[in-house]
DSSP file (Angstrom, degrees, kcal/mol; ACC not computed):
  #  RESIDUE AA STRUCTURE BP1 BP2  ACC     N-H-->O    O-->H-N    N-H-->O    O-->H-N    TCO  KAPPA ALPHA  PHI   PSI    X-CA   Y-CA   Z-CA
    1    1 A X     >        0   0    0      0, 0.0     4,-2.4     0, 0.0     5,-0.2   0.000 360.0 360.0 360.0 -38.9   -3.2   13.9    4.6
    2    2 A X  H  >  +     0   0    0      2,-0.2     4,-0.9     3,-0.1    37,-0.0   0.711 360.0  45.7 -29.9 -29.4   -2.4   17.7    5.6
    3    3 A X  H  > S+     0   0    0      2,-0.2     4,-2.9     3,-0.1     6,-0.2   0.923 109.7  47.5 -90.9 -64.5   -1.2   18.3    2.0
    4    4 A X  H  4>S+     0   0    0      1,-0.2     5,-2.0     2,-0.2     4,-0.3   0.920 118.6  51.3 -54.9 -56.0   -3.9   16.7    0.1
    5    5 A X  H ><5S+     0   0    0     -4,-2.4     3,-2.5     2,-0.2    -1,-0.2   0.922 109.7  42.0  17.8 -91.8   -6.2   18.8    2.6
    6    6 A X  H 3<5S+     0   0    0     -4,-0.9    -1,-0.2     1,-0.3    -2,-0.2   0.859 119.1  48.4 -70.4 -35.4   -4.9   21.8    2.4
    7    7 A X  T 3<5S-     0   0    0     -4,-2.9    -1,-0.3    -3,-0.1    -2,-0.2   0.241 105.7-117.0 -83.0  23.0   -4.6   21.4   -1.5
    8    8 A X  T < 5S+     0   0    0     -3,-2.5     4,-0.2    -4,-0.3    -3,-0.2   0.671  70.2 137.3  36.2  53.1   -7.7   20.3   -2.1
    9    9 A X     >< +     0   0    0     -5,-2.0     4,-5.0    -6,-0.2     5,-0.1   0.328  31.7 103.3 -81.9 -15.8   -6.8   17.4   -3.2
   10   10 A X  H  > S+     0   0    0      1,-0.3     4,-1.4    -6,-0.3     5,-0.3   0.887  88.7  33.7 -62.6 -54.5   -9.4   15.1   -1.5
   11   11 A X  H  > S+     0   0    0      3,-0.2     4,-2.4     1,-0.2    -1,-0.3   0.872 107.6  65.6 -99.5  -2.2  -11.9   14.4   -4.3
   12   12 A X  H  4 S+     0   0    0     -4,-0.2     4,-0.3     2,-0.2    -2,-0.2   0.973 109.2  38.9 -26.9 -67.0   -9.7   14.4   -7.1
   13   13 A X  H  < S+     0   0    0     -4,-5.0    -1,-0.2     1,-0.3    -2,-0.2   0.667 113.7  49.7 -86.7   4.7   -8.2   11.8   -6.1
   14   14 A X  H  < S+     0   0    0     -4,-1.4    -1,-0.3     1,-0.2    -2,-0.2   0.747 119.2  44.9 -88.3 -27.5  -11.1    9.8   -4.7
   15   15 A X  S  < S+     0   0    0     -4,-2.4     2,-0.4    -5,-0.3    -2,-0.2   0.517  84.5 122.5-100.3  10.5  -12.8   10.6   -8.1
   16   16 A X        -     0   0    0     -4,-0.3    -3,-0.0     1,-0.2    -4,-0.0  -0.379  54.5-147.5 -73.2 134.3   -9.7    9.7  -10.4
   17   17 A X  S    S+     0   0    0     -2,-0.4    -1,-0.2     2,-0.0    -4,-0.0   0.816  72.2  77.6 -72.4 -15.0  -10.5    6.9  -13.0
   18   18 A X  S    S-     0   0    0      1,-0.1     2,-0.2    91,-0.0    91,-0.1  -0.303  92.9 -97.5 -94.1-167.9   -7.1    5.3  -13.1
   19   19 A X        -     0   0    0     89,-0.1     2,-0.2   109,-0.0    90,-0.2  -0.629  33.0-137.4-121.7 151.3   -5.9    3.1  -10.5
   20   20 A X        -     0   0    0     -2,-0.2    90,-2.2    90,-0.1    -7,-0.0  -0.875  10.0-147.0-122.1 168.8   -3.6    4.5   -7.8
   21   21 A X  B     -a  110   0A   0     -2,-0.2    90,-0.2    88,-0.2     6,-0.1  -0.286  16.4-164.2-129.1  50.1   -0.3    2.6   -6.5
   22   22 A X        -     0   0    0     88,-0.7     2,-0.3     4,-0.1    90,-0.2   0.213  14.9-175.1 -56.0 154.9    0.1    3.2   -3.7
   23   23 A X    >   -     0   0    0     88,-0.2     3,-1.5    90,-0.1     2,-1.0  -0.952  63.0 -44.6-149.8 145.0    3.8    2.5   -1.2
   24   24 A X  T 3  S+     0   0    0     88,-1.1    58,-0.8    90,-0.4     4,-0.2  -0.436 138.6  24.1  -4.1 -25.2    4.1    3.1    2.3
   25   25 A X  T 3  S+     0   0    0     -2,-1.0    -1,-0.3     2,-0.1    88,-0.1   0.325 117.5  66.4 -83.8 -19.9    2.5    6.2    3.3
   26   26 A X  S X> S+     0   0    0     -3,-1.5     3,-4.3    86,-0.2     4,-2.0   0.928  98.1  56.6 -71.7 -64.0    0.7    5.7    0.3
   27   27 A X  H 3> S+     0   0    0      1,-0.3     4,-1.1    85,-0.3    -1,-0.2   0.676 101.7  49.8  -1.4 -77.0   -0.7    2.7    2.2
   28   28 A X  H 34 S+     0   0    0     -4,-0.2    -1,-0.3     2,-0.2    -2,-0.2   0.507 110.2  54.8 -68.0 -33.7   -2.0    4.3    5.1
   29   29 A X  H <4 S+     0   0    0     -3,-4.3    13,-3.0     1,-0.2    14,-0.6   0.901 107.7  43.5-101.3 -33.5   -3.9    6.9    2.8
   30   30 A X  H  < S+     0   0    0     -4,-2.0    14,-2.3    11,-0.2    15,-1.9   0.750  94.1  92.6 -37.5 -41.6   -5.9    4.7    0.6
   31   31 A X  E  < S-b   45   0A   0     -4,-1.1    12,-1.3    -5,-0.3    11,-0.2  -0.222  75.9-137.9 -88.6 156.4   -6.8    2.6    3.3
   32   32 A X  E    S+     0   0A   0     13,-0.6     2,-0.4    11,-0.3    -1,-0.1   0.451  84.4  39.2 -87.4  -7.5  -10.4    3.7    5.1
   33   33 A X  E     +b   48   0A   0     14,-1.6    16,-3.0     7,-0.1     2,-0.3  -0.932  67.4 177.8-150.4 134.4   -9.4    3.2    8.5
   34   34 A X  E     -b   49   0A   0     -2,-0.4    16,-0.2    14,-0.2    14,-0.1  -0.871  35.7-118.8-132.2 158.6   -6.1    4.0   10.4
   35   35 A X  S    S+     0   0    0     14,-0.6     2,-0.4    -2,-0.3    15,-0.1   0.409  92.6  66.2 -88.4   6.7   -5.0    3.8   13.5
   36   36 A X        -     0   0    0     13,-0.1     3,-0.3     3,-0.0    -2,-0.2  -0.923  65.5-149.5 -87.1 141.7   -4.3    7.0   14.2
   37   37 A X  S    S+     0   0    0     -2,-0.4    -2,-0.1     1,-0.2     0, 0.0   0.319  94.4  71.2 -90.5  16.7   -7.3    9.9   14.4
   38   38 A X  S    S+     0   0    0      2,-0.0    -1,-0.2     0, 0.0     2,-0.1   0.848  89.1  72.6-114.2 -22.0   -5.0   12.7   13.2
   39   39 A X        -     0   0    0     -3,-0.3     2,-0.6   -38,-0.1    -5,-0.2  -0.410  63.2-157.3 -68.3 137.7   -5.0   11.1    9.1
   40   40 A X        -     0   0    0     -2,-0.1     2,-0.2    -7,-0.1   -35,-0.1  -0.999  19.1-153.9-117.8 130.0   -7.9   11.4    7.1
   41   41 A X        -     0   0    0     -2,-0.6   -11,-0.2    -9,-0.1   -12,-0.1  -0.619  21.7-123.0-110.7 148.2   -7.5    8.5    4.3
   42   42 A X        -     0   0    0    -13,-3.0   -10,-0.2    -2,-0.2   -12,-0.2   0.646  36.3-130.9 -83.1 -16.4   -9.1    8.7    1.1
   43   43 A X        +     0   0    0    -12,-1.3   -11,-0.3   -14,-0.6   -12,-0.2   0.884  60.1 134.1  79.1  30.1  -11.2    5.2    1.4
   44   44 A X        +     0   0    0    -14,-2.3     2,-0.3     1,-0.3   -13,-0.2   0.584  64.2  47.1-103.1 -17.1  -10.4    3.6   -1.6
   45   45 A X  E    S-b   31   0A   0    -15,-1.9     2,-0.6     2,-0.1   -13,-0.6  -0.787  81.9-125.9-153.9 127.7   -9.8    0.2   -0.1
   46   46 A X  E     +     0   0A   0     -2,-0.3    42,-2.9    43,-0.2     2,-0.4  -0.114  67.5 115.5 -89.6  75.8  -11.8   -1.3    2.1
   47   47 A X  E     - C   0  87A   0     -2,-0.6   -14,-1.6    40,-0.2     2,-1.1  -0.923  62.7-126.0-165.0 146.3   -9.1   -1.9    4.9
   48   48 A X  E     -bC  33  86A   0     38,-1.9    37,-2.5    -2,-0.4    38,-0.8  -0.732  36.6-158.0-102.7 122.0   -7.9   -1.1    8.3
   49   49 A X  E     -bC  34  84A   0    -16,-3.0   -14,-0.6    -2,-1.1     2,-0.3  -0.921   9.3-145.9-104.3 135.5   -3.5    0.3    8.6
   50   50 A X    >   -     0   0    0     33,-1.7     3,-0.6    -2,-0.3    33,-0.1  -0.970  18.7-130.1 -43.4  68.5   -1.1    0.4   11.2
   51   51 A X  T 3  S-     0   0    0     -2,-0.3     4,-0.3     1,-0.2    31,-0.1   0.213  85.6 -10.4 -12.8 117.8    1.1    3.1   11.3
   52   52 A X  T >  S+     0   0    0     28,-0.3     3,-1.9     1,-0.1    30,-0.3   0.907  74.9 173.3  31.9  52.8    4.7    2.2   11.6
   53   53 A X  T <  S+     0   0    0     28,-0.9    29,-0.1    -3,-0.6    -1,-0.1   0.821  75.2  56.4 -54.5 -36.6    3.7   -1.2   12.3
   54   54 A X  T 3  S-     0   0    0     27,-1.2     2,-0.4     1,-0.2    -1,-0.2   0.476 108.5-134.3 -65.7 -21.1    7.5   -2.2   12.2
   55   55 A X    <   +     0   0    0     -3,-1.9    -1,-0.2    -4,-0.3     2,-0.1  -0.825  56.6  22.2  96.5-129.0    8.0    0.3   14.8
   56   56 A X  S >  S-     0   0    0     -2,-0.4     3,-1.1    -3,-0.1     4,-0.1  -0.492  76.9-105.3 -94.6 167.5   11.2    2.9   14.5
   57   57 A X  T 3  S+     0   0    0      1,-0.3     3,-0.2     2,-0.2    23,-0.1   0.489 128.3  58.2 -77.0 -34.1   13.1    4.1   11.8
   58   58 A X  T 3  S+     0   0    0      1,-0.2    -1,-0.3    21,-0.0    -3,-0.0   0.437 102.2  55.8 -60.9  -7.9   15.9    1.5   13.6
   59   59 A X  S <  S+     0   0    0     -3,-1.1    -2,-0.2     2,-0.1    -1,-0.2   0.608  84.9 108.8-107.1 -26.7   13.1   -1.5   13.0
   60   60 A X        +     0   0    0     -3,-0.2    19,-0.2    -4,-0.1     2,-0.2  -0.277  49.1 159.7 -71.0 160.9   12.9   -0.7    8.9
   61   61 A X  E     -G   78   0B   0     17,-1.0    17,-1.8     2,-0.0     2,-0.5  -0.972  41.3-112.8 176.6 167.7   14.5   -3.4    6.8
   62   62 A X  E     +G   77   0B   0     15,-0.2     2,-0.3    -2,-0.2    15,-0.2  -0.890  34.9 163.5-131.9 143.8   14.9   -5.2    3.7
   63   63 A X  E     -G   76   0B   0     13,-2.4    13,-2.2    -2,-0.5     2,-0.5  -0.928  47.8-104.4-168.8 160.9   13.9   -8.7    3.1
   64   64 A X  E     -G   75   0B   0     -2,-0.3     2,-0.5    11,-0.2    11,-0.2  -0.467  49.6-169.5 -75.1 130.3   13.2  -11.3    0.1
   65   65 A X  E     -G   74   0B   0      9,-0.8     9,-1.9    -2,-0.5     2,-0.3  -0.866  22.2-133.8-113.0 129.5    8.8  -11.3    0.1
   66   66 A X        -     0   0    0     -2,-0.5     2,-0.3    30,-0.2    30,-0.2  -0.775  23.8-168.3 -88.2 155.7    6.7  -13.9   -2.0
   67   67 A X    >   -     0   0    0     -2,-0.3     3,-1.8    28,-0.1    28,-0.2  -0.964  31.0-103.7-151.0 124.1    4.3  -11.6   -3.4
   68   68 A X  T 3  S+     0   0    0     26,-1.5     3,-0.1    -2,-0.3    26,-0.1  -0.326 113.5  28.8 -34.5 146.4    0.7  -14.0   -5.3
   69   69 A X  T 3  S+     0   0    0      1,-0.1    -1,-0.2     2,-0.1    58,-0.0   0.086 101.0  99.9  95.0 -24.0    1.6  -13.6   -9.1
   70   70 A X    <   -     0   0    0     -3,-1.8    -1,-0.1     1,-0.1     3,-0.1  -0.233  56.4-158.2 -81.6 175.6    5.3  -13.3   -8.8
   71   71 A X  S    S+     0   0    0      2,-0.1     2,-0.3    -3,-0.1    -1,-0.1   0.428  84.1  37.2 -91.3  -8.5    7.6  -16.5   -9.4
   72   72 A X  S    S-     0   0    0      1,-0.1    -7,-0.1    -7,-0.0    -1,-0.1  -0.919  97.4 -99.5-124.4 143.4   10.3  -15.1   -7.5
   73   73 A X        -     0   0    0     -2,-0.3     2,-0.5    -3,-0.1    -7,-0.2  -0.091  34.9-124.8 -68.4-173.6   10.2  -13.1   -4.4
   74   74 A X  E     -G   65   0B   0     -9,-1.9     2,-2.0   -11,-0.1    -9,-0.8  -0.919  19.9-116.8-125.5 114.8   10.6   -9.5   -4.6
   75   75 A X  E     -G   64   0B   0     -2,-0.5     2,-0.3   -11,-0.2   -11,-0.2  -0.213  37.6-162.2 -71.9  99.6   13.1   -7.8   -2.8
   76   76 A X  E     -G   63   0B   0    -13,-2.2   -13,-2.4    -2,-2.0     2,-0.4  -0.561  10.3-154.9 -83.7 141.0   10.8   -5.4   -0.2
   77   77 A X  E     -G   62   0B   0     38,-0.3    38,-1.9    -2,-0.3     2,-0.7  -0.986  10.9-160.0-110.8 126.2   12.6   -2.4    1.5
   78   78 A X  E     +G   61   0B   0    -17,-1.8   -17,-1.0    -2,-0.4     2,-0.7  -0.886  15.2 174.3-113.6  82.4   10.4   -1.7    5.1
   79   79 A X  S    S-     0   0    0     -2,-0.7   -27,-0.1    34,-0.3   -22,-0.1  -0.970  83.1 -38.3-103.4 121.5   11.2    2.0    6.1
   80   80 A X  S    S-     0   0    0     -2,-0.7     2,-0.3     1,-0.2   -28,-0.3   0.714  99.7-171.5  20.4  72.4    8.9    2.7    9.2
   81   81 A X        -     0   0    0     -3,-0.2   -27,-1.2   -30,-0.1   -28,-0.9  -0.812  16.4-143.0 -94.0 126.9    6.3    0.5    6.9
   82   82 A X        -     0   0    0    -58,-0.8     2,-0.3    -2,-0.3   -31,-0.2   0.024  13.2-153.7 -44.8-172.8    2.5    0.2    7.9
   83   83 A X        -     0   0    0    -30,-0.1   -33,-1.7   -33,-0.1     2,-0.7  -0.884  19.8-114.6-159.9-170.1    0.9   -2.9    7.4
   84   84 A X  E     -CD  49 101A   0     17,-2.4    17,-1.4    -2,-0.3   -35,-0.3  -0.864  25.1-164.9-113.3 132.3   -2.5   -3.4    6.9
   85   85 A X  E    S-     0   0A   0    -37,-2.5     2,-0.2    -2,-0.7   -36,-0.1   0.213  75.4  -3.6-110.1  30.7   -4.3   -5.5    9.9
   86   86 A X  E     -C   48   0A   0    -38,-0.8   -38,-1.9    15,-0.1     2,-0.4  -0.628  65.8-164.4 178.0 123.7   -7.6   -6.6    8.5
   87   87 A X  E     -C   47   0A   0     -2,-0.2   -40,-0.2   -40,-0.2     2,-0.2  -0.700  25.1-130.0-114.3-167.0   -8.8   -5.5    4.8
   88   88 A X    >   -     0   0    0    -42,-2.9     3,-1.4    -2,-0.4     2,-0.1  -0.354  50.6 -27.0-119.1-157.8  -12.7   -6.1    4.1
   89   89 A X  T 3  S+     0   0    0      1,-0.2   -43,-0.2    -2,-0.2    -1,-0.1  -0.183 123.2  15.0 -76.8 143.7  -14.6   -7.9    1.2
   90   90 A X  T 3  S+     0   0    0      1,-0.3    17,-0.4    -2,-0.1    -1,-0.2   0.312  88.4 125.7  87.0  -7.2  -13.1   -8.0   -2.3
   91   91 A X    <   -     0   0    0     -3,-1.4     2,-0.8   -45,-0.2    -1,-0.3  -0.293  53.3-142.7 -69.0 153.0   -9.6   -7.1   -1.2
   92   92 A X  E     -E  105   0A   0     13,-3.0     2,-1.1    -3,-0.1    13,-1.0  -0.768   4.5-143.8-121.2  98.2   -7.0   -9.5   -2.3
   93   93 A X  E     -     0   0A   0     -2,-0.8    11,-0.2    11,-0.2   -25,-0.1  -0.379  21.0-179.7 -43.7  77.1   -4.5  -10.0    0.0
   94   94 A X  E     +     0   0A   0     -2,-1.1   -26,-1.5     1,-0.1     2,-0.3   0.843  68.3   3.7 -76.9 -30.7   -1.1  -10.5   -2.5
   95   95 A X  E     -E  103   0A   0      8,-0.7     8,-1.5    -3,-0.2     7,-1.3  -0.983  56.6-167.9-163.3 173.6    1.3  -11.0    0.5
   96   96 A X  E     +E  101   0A   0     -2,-0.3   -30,-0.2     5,-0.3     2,-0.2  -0.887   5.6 175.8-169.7 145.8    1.7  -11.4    4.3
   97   97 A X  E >   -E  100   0A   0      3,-1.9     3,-1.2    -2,-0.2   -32,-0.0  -0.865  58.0 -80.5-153.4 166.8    4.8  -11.3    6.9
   98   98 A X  T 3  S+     0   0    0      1,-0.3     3,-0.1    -2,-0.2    -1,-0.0   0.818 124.2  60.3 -14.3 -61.8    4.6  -11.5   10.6
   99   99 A X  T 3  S-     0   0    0      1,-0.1     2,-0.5    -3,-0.0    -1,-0.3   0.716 117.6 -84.9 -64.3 -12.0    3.7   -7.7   11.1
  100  100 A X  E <   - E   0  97A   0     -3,-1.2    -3,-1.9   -17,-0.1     2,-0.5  -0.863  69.6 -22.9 157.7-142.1    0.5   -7.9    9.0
  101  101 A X  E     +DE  84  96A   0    -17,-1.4   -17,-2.4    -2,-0.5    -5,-0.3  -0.972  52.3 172.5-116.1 125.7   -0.8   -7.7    5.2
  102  102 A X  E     +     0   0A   0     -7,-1.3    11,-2.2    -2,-0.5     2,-0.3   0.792  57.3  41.5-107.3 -34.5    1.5   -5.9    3.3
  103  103 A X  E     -FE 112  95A   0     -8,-1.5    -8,-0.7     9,-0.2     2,-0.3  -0.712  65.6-178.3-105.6 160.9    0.5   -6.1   -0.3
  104  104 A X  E     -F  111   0A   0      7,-2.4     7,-3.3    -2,-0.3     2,-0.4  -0.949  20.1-147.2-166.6 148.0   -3.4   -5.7   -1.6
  105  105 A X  E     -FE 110  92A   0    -13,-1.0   -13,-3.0    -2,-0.3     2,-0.3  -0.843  23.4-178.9-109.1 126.9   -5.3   -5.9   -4.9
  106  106 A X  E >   -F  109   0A   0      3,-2.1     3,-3.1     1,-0.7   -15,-0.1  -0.729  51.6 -83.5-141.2  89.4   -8.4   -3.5   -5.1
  107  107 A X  T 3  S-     0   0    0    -17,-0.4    -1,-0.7    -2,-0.3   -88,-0.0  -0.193 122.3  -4.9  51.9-175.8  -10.5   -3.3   -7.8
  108  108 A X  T 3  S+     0   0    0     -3,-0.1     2,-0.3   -89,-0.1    -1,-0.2   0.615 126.3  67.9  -0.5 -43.2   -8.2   -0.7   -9.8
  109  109 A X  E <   - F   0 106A   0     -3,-3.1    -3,-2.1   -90,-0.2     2,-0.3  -0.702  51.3-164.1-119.5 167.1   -5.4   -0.1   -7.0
  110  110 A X  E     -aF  21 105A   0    -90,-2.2   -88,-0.7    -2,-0.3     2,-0.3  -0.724   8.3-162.3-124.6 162.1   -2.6   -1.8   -5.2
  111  111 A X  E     - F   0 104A   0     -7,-3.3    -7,-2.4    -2,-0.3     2,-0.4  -0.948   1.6-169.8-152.7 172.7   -0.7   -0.7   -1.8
  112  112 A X  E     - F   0 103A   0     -2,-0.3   -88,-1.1    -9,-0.3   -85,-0.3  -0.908  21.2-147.6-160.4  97.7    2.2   -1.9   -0.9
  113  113 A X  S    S+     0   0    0    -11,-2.2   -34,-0.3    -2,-0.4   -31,-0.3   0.730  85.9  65.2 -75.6 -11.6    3.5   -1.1    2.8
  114  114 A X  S    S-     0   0    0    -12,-0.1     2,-0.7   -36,-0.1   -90,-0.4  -0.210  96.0 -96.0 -95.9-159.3    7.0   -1.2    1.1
  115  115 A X    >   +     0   0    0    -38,-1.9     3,-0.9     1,-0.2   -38,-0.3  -0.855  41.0 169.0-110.8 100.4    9.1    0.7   -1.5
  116  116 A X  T 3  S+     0   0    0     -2,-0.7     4,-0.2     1,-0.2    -1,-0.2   0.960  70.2  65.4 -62.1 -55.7    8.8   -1.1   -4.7
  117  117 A X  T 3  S+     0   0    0     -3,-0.2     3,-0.3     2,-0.1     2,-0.3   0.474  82.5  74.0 -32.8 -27.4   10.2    1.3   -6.4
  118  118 A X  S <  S+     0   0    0     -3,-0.9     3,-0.3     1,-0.2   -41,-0.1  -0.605  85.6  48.0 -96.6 169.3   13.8    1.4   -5.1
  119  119 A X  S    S-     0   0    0     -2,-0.3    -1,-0.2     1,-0.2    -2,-0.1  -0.022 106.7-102.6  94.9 -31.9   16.2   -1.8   -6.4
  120  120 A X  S    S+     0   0    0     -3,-0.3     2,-0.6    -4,-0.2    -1,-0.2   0.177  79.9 133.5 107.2 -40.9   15.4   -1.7  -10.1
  121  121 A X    >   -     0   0    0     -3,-0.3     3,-0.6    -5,-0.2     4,-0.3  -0.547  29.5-177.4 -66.6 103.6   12.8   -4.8  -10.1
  122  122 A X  T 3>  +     0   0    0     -2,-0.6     4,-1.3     1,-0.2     3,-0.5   0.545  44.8 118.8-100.7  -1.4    9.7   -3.2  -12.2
  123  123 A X  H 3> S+     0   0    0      1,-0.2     4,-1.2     2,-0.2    -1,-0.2   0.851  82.3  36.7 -34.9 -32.5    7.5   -6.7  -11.7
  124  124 A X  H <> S+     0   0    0     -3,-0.6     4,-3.8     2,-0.2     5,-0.3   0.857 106.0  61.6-107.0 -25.2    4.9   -5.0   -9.8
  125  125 A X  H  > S+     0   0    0     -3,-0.5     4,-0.6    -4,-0.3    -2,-0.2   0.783 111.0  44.7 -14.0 -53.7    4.9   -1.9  -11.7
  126  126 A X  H >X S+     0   0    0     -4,-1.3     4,-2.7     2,-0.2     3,-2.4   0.996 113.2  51.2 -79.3 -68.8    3.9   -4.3  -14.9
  127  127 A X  H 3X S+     0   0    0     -4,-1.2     4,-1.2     1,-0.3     5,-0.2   0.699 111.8  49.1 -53.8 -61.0    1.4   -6.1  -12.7
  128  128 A X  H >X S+     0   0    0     -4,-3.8     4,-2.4     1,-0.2     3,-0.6   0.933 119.6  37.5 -18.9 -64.4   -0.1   -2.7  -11.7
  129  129 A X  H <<>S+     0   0    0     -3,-2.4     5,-1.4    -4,-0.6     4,-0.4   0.765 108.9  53.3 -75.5 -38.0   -0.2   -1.8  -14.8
  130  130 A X  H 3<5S+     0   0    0     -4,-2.7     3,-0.5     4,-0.3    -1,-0.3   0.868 106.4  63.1 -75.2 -19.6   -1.3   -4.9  -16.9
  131  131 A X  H <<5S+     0   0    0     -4,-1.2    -2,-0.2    -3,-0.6    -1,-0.2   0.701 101.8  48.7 -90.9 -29.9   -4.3   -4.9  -14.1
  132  132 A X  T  <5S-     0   0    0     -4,-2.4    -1,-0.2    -5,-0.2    -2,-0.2   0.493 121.7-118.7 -75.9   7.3   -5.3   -1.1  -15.8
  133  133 A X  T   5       0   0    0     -3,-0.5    -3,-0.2    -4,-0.4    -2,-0.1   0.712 360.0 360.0  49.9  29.4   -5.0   -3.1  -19.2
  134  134 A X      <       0   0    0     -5,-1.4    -4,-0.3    -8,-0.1    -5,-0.1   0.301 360.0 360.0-104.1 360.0   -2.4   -0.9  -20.1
């Protein structure tokens, strides 16, 4: 949140028309309320993060997730992951583990407290993306 700060970054990306996708830090910055005071979050979905819900960098971890929409789980990788512990009206909660809410549907954006991106599996990628009608 320092970066976007300092590069004045803040309403760009609160005023950008395309949908943003967010993964794990990503998480935390979308969201409108965090549990730490020292992040300033952009507000774009209506939800309260945890910080390193998972704990330490020894707690991150990999495991098979049912995700809404999928038919197969999705292999999620949890590095010193948030998770999201409440969202507010219209969010759609996609998926859920012990530690919290991990995945969420908003209007335009997703978050994802993991790394979708590593492994190769582009299923939510499309789903992002088929949800911009692109």
């Amino acid at each position: 949140s320092r970066l976007i700060g300092k590069n004045g970054l803040y309403e760009p990306l609160i005023e950008f028309a395309g949908g943003v996708f967010a993964t794990c830090a990503g998480m935390v910055l979308i969201a409108d309320r965090v549990d730490d005071p020292r992040v300033r979050t952009l507000g774009l979905i209506p939800m309260h993060v945890a910080r390193n819900a998972f704990g330490r960098q020894i707690n991150s971890r990999e495991t098979l997730l049912n995700i809404a929409g999928l038919t197969d789980p999705f292999r999620a990788v949890f590095i010193r992951a948030p998770a999201a512990t409440e969202v507010g009206s219209g969010v759609e909660v996609l998926a859920r583990i012990p530690e919290g809410i991990v995945v969420v549907r908003h209007g335009r954006h997703m978050a994802f407290a993991f790394h979708p991106e590593l492994g190769g599996d582009l299923r939510l990628h499309r789903t992002f993306l088929e949800g911009l009608g692109i």
